[in-house]
C-alpha positions, 0 to 999 in steps of 0.5 A, spaced: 500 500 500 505 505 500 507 504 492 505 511 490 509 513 495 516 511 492 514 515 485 514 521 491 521 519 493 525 519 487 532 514 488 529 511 495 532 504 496 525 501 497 517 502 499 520 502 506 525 508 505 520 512 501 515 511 507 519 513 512 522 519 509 515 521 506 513 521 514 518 525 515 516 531 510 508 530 512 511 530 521 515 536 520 509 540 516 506 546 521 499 552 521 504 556 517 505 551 512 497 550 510 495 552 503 487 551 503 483 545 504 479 542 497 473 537 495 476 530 492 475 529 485 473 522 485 468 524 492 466 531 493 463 530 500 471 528 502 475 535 504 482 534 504 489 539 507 492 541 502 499 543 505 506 545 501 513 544 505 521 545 503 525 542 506 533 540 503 532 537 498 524 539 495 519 542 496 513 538 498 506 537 496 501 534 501 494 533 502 491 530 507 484 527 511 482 524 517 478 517 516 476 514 522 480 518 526 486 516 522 490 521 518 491 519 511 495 522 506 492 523 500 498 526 496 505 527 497 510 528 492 514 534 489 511 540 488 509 540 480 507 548 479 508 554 484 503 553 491 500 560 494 499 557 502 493 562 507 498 566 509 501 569 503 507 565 502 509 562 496 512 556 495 516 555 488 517 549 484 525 548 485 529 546 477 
């Protein structure tokens, strides 16, 4: 069940790897790192966080929702174009 997130970690050794670091990125995420909250495409009774992080190697896109009472991460990978967060800042996609 964690495939997808080793097409996020680009050279990860193995799921596990790319597991452990993409909960590195989602842990580290903080209120100032909060984009706006979206209606799923495939269900729009489903509202997801969208967050947007940088940290030394990237700068990350996470949507995240709780499903009974855990925390799924919908989304974790490179940001693919510039990410406006609720507070004003704009995260650039890094080259």
């Amino acid at each position: 069940a964690t495939k997808w997130i080793s097409v996020c970690v680009e050279g990860a050794e193995s799921d596990h790897a790319a597991t452990v670091y993409a909960r590195g990125v989602v842990g580290a995420l903080r209120d100032v790192d909060y984009a706006e909250t979206l209606e799923m495409q495939w269900d729009p009774a489903v509202l997801v966080d969208v967050y947007a992080v940088s940290n030394e190697e990237q700068v990350w896109y996470v949507k995240l929702r709780v499903s009974e009472q855990k925390l799924i991460v919908s989304s974790c990978h490179p940001l693919e174009r510039d990410q406006t967060l609720k507070n004003g800042r704009v995260l650039k996609v890094r080259p």
